[in-house]
C-alpha positions in Angstrom: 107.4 116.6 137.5 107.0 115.1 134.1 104.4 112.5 133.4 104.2 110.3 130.6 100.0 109.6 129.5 100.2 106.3 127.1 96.9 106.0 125.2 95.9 102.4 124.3 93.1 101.5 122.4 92.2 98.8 119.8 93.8 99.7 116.6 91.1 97.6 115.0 88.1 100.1 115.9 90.6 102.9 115.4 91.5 102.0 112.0 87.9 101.4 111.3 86.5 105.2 111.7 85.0 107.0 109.0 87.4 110.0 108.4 84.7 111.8 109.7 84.5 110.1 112.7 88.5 110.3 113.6 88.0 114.0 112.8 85.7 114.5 115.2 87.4 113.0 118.1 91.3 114.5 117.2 88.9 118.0 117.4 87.8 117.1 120.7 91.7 115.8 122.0 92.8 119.1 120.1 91.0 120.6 122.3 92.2 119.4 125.8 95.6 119.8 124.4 95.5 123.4 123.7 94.2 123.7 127.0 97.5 122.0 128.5 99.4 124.2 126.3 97.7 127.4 127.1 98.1 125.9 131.0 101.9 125.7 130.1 101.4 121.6 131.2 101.9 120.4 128.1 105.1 118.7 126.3 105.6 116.6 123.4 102.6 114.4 121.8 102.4 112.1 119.3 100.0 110.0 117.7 101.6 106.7 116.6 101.3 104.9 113.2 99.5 101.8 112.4 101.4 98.4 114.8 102.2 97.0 110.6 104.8 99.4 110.5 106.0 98.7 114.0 109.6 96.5 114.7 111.0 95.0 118.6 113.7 94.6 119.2 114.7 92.8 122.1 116.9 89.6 123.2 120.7 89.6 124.5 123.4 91.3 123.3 122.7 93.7 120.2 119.2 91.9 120.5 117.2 90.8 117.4 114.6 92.9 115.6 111.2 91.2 115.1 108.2 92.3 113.3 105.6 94.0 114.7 105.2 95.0 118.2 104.1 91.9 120.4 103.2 93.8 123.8 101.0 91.3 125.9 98.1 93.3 125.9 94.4 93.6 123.9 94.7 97.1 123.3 98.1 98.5 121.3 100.0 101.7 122.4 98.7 104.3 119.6 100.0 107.2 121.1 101.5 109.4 124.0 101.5 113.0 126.1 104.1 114.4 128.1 102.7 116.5 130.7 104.6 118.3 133.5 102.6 118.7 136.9 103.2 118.8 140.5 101.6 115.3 141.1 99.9 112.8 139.7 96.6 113.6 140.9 96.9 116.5 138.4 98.5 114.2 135.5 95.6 111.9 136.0 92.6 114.6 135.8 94.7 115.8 132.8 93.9 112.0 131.2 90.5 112.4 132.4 90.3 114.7 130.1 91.3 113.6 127.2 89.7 110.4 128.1 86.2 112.4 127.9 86.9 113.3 124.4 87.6 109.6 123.5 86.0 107.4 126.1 86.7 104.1 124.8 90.7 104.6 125.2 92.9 103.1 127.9 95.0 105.9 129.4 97.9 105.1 131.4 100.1 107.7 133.5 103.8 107.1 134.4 106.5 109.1 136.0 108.8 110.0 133.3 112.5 109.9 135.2 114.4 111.1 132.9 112.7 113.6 129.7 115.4 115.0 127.3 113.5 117.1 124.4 115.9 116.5 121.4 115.2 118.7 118.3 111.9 119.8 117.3 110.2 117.9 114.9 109.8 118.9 111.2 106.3 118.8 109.2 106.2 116.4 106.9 106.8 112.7 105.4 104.4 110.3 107.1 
């Protein structure tokens, strides 16, 4: 079963790491993710760009785009994992995990019901 992990945290304190600082920590999540790879548990990740660059769309119809994402929550969605376990009592340890490296994160875990891959992503751009 695949699982969707949705890390929220405050972009705020994100953004505000020395370079140091968010080197340290994506060596740490590095870490737990070559585990899940190695474990064969690991799909696509991705960290997500700043919420400035972010668009909704939503409304009836063709909808309307609006800048900037306006989720109802303190903490923005800054990134994602797709995981494939048994249960969720194994997608959740997995987030434990990667919650140890960066304790201050919100980590929510989803049943994904429907994963299509698409094409591999190319290095490079932004």
């Amino acid at each position: 079963m695949y699982y969707a992990i949705l890390a929220y945290h405050l972009e705020g304190v994100v953004e505000s790491w020395s370079a140091e600082e968010d080197a340290t920590l994506m060596t740490e999540l590095l870490q737990v993710n070559d585990r899940l790879v190695k474990a064969k548990h690991l799909g696509p990740a991705a960290r997500l760009g700043p919420t400035t660059g972010a668009v909704t769309l939503r409304g009836p119809g063709a909808g309307v785009v609006i800048d900037g994402p306006f989720a109802e929550t303190k903490e923005q969605l800054l990134g994602l994992y797709v995981v494939d376990f048994p249960d969720i009592e194994q997608a959740v340890a997995a987030a434990r995990d990667l919650r140890r490296a960066n304790p201050s994160a919100v980590y929510e875990i989803r049943p994904i019901s429907l994963y299509l891959p698409g094409a591999p992503l190319e290095q490079g751009g932004e």
